[in-house]
N, C-alpha and C positions, 0 to 999 in steps of 0.2 A: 628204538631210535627216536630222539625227541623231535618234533616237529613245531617250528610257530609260524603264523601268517603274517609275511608283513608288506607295504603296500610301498612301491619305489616313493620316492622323497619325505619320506617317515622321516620322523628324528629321534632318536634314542638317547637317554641320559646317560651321561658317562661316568655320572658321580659315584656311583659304585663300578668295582674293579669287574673285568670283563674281556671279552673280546672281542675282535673287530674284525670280520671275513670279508676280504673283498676278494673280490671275482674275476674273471675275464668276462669278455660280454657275452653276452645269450646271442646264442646261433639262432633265435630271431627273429627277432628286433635289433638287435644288435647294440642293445643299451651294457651301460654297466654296474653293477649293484655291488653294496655292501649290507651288512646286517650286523648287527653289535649284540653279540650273546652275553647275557649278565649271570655275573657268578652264582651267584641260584639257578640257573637256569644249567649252567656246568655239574653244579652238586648232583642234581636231578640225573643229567645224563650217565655219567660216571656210576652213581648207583643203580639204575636200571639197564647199562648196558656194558657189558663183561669189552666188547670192541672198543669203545672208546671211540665211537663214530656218532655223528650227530647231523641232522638238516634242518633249513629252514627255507618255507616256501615263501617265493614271491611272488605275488601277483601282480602280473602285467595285463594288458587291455583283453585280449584276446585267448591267453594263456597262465600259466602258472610257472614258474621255474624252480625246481625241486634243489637247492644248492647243499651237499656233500661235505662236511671238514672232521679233522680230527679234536681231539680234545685241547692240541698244541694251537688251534687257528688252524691250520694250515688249508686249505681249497684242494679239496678231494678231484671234483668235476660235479656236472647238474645234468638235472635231464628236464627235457620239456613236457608240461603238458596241454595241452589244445583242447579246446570244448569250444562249443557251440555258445551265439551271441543271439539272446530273445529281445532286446532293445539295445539299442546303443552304448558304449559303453557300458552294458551291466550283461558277466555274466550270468547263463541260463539256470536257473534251481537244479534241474534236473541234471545237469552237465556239473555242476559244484559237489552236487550229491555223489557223485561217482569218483571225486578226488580222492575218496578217504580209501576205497578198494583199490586205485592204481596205487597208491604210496605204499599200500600193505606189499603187492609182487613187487614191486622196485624194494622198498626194506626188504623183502627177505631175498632178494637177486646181487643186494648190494652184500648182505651178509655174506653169503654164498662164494659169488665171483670174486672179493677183496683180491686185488691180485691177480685173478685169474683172466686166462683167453682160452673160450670154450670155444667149438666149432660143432653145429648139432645139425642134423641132417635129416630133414621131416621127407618120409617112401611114404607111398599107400597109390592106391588106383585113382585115378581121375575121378574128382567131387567126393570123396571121402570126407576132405573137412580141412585139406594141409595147411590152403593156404588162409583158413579163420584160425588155426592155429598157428603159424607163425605171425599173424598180428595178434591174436590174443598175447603171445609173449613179448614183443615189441611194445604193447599199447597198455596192455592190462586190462583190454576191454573184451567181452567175450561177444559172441557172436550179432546177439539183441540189441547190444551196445555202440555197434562197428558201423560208419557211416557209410564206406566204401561199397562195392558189389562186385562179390568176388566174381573171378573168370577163370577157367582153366589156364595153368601156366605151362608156358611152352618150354620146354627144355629146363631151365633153372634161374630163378629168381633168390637173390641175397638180402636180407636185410640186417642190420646190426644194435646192438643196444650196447650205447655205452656209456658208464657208469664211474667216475672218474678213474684208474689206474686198468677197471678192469673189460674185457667186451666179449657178447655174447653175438656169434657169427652164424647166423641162420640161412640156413639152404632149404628153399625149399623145391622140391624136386617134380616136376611134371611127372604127372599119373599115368597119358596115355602110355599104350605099352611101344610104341615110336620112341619113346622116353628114357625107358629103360638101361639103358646102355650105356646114361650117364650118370646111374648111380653109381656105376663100381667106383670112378675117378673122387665122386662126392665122400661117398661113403670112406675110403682109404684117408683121407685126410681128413675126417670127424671124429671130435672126442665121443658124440653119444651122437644114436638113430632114434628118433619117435614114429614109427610106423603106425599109419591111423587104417583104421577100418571101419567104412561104412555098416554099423549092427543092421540096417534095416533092409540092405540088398542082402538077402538070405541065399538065395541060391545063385550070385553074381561071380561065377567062376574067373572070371580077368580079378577078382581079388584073391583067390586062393593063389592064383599061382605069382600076384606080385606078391604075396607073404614067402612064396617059395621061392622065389628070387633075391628077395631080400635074405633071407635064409643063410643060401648057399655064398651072399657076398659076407655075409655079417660071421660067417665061418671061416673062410677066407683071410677076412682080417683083424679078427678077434676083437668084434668092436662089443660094447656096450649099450644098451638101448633098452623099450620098453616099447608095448602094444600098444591102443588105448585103439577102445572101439567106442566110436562116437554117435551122437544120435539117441543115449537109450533114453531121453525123455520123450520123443516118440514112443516108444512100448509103454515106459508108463505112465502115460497121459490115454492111452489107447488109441492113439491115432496108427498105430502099424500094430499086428496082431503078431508077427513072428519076427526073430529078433536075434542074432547071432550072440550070445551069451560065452560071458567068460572062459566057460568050462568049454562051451563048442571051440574057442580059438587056442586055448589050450591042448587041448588035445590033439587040434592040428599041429599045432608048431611045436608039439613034443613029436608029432612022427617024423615032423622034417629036419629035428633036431636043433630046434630056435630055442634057446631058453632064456629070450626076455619075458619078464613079468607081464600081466595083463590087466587092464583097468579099464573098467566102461567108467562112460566119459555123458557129457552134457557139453560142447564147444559152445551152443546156444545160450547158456547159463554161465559156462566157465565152471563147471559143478564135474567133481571127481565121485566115483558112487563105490564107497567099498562096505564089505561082509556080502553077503546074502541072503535069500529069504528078507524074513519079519528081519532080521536084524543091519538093514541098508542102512549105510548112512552117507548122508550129504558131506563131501566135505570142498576145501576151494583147488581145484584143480591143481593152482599154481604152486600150495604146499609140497602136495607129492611131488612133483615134479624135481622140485630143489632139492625136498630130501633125496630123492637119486643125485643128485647134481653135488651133493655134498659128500659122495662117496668118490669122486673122479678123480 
């Protein structure tokens, strides 16, 4: 997806043929922008992208507006992004620095969801990591990155990402087990489940048995979903000496008859960890993710 910068009352030549995207206003500030894409800059997109989708960022004072169209013009929708302000009017380096990693999960979300209305529904026990994963999917920021401080949620908390035509419907589901009661309701009306598991409480039985809970619903209603057990850059940085490993959660949720995949996880980092052994590799979270997400 091609991307350029441009800064509201720019002015673009119109001497070469092109087009001209204008917007509704940004949810806010609630200004309203256009952007003049030049037929170069069409050639470009067409040849590196099979969709025939394209965006171009705006910078506003405090934020960035990420604006969506098709190859025709047409205004897809935008999404916001927000960073930190180190002097007045000038954004932060380090808050700039981290635009090029959200644009990548929004590109490949936008790819994904074209059209689509997902609804995903994040189980796990209390302080697992739900709710730095449903804003790492909201924000694109992983957990290091995340201004907020998370709190346990009580019952269930919604947040949505929308992406012009398409929206991604996030539940995130309270852990304690007071809670529990209202995943069945969540879970029946979910396209996919990401049930998270704390790696570093090893012998924390209130997680076996929401794995076993979620189990018996996710059987129930023939849902779709995936493990991720999060935390494992504690084990390998050695800050936690034992460490609930892929194969340990496996083996459970094959006796309880769960057959989502499993993936240790970095929320901290936003880092997906697959193979084994010498042969681990790093990869971005947000990738696997979609590639499930592109099988629904």
């Amino acid at each position: 997806m091609q991307r350029r910068n441009i800064t509201p009352g720019s002015t673009f030549s119109t001497e070469s043929e092109g087009l001209l995207i204008r917007t509704l206003e940004c949810s806010k500030c609630r200004s309203f922008d256009s952007a003049f894409i030049s037929k170069e800059e069409l050639a470009a997109l067409v040849e590196d992208k099979d969709l025939e989708i394209g965006s171009v960022i705006i910078n506003h004072r405090d934020h960035d507006r990420i604006v969506y169209f098709l190859i025709d013009g047409s205004y897809l929708g935008d999404s916001i992004v927000e960073f930190e302000m180190s002097d007045p009017g000038k954004p932060s380096n380090s808050s700039r620095s981290r635009r090029s990693f959200f644009s990548r999960i929004r590109k490949s979300l936008f790819n994904i969801l074209f059209g689509k209305q997902l609804v995903i529904s994040i189980t796990g026990s209390s302080q697992a990591g739900k709710t730095t994963l449903a804003r790492y999917l909201a924000t694109g920021k992983p957990l290091r990155l995340q201004d907020e401080t998370s709190l346990p949620t009580l019952g269930k908390s919604m947040r949505e990402i929308k992406i012009g035509r398409s929206t991604i419907t996030l539940l995130d589901l309270g852990g304690q087990r007071d809670f529990w009661n209202l995943w069945q309701e969540a879970v029946s009306n979910s396209t996919f489940i990401i049930h998270v598991i704390d790696g570093s409480r090893v012998r924390d039985e209130e997680q076996i048995e929401a794995l076993r809970h979620i189990s018996t619903l996710s059987r129930s209603e023939k849902s779709n979903g995936i493990i991720l057990i999060n935390k494992l850059d504690l084990y390998l940085t050695k800050e936690c000496n034992e460490f609930l490993r892929k194969q340990d959660i496996e083996s459970i949720a094959q006796q309880l008859g769960l057959h989502f995949p499993v993936l240790e996880v970095s929320l901290l980092e936003g880092i997906a960890y697959v193979g084994s052994g010498k042969d681990i590799e790093e990869k971005i979270l947000a990738d696997h993710l979609n590639n499930m997400l592109k099988q629904l």
